[in-house]
N, C-alpha and C positions, 0 to 999 in steps of 0.2 A: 649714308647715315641719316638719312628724312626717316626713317622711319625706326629710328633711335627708341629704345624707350630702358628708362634705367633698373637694372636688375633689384628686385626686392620681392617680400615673401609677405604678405598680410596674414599674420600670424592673430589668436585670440587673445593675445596680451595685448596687439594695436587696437584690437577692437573694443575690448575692455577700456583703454584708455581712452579713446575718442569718444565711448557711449560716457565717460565719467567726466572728462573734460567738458563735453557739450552739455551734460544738464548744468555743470558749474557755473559755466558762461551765461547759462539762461538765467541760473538763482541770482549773479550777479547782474546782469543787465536789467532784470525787472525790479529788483530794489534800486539801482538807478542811482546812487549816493555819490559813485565816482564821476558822474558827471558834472555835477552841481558843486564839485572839491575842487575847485582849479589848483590848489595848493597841494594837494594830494597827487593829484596829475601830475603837477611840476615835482613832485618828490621823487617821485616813482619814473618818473623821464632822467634826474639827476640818477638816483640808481642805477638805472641802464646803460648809463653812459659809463658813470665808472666804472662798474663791472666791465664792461665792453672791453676797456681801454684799460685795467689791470690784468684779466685773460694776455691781454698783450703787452705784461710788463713795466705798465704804465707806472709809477712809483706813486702817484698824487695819492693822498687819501679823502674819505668822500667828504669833508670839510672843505677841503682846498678845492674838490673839484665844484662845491657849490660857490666856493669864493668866486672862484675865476666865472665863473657863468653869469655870477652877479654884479662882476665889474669889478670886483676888487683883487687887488696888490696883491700875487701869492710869489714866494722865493721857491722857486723850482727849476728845473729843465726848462729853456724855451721851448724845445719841442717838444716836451711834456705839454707842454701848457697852451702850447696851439694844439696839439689832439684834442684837445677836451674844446676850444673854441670853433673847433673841426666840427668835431661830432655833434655840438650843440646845435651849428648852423645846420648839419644835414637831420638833424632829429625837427629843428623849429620846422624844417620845409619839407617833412614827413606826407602830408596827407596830399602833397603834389606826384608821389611815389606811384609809375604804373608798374607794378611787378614784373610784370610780361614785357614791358621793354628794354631790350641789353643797350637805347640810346640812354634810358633813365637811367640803367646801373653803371653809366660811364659819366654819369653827370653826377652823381651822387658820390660815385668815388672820388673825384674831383674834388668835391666838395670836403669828405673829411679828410682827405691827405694834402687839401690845398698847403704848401709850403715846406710841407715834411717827405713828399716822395717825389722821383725826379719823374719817375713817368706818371703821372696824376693825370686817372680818366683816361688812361689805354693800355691794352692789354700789354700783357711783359712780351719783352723783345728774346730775354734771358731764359735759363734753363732756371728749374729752384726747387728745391726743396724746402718740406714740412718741418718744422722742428717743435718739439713740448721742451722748452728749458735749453739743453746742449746737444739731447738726442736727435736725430734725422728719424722721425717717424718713416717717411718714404721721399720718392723724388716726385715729382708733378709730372706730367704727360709734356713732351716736347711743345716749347713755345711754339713752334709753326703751328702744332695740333690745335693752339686755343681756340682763336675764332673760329673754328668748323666746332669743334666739341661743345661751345657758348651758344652758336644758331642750333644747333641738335638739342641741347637741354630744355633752350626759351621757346624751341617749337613745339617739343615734348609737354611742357606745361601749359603751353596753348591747349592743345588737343587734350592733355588731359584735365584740364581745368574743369568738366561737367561728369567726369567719372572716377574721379579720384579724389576722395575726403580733401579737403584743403588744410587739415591736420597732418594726413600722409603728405600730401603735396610738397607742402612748407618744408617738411622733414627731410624728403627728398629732397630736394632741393641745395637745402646746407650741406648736407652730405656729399653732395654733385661738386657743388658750387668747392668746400674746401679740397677735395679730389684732384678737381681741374686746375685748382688754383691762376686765376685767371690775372692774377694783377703783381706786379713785382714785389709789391705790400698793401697791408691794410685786407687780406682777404679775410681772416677772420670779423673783423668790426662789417663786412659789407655782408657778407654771409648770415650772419647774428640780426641788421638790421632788414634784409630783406624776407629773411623767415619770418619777423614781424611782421612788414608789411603784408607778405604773401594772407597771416592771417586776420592782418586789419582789414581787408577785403571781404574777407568772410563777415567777422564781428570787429566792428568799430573800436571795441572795449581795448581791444589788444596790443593798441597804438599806445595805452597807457599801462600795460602790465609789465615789468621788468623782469622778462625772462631771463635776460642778461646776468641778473643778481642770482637768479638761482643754477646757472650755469657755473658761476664763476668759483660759488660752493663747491660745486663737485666737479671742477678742471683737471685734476685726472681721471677720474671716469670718462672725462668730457674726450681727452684726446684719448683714452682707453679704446675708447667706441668707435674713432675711428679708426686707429689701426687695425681694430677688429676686423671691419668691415673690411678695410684696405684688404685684409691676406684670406676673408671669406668670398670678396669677390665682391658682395650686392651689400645692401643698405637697411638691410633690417631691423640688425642690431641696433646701429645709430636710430633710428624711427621707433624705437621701444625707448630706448635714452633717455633720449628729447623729451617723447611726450610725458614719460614720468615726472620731469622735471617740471615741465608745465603744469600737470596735474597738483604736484604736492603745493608750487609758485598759489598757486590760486587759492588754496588753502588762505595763504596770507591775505591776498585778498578780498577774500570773500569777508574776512574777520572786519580788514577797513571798512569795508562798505556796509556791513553790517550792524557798525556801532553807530546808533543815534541817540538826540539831547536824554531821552528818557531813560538809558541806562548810564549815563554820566553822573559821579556821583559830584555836590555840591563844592566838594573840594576841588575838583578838576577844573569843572567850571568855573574857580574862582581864578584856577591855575592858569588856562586857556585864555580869563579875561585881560590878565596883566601881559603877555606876550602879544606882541607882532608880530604878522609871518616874516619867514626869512633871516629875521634877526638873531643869532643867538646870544643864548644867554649864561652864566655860570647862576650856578646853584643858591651861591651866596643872595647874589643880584636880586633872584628872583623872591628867595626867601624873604626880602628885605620888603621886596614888591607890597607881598602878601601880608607883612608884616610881623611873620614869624619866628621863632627863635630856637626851636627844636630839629636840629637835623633829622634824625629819624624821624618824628612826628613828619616832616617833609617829604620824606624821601617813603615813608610807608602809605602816605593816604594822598599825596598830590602827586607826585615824579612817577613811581614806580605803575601808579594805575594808568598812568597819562603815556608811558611810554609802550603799556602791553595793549593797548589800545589804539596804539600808533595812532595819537593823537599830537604828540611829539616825539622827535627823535634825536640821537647824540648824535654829535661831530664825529667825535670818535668813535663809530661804535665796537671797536675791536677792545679798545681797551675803556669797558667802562669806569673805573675808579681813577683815570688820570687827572692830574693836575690843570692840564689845559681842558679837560672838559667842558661840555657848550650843548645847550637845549635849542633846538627851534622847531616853533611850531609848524605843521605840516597841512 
């Protein structure tokens, strides 16, 4: 198995994506906005994680999962509530990540199932199966097979590390990695973070893009793809998936970092002046802030421009008109 190398097809639709993705990265990296955002950063690190960790059924919504990150009181699952203090610690100690090492992917696992899985940081002992919800997607490869099929992948990606897009790579990779299923739980959240990493290697940017959130949009396509894959045999399909996902994710991106003081209109800026980051706020509160008394007047020339600009964002964002609604700036 040394000379392993994982079945897939570079079709003109990877190629289309990879030539589309890469100039994005470029328009985003030389406007440079998202560096200089640390708050933007940590938003977009908070999205990542929850998506991660509702992929997997995580119940928190992204309010609570900024609470808990911030330190504060949330009424949940304990072990809801340490995945998220999991995942937090292994996203803070992100840029310590070597892709290529299965000694990092077993520290890292460690890391976000500290407390909640009993084998934390080694491969399963067990037999296991995939499941989306109740269904058995497939069974995973015999536990004895893991460690030989984990040295065949991480060799594979060595070698192919100078001749294979690190778009493909990455893509491969998740694809591999959910397959093999190498850890008794927690494989999707390791999978999800290490395709990041694999492309923070490439472009630095990517440490702070939550591809996670645009995953989590389309989670049945997401596990669609792999079954796909599962009963065509090689990885294609999923490598077309993914990077559409990516592709459309930066869209949003490319909007955050594109917006600067000179197209803020006066009102926003008054809006942005009265908030703290991190804190949220109700509507009311803020109204009051600013000194106004018109809801709509509020909500059409400060809230609504502030939010399509993601210059702030709800707690809730699923249910925007709820009662416990909450702004904070980002």
């Amino acid at each position: 198995m040394g000379d392993y190398k994982p079945p897939f097809t570079i079709t003109n639709e990877i190629l289309s994506y990879v030539s589309s993705i890469s100039e994005k990265i470029g328009r985003i990296t030389a406007i440079g906005n998202l560096e200089a955002r640390p708050h933007l950063r940590k938003n977009n690190r908070i999205k990542s994680i929850h998506s991660s960790l509702k992929i997997e059924a995580n119940s928190l919504s992204l309010g609570e999962v900024r609470d808990v990150i911030n330190g504060k009181t949330v009424l949940g699952e304990q072990k809801e509530i340490q995945e998220v203090k999991n995942a937090y610690a292994a996203y803070e100690k992100f840029s310590e990540i070597d892709p290529y090492s299965i000694r990092d992917l077993k520290r890292f696992h460690s890391i976000m199932t500290k407390y909640v899985v009993e084998e934390s940081g080694d491969f399963r002992r067990g037999e296991k199966g995939v499941f989306n919800g109740d269904q058995c997607i497939f069974m995973a490869p015999p536990a004895r097979l893991v460690p030989q099929l984990m040295d065949s992948l991480f060799n594979w990606m060595k070698e192919a590390n100078n001749s294979v897009h690190p778009l493909i790579l990455s893509s491969i990779f998740h694809y591999e990695f959910v397959f093999i299923h190498p850890f008794s739980d927690g494989n999707g959240r390791m999978a999800r973070l290490w395709h990041t990493a694999i492309l923070s290697k490439w472009k630095p940017v990517f440490e702070y893009i939550p591809i996670e959130s645009q995953i989590e949009k389309f989670q049945d396509e997401y596990y669609d793809a792999i079954a796909k894959c599962h009963a065509d045999g090689e990885s294609t399909f999923f490598i077309e998936f993914i990077l559409s996902q990516i592709d459309k994710i930066l869209d949003d991106i490319s909007i955050q970092v594109s917006e600067s003081d000179e197209y803020i209109s006066e009102a926003v800026k008054k809006l942005l002046g009265v908030m703290e980051y991190d804190i949220p706020y109700t509507s009311k509160i803020l109204m009051e802030k600013l000194g106004l008394k018109s809801k709509e007047g509020f909500r059409r020339n400060y809230l609504r421009p502030a939010i399509d600009m993601n210059l702030i964002c709800m707690t809730i964002p699923d249910k925007p008109n709820s009662r416990n609604q909450r702004y904070v700036k980002v």
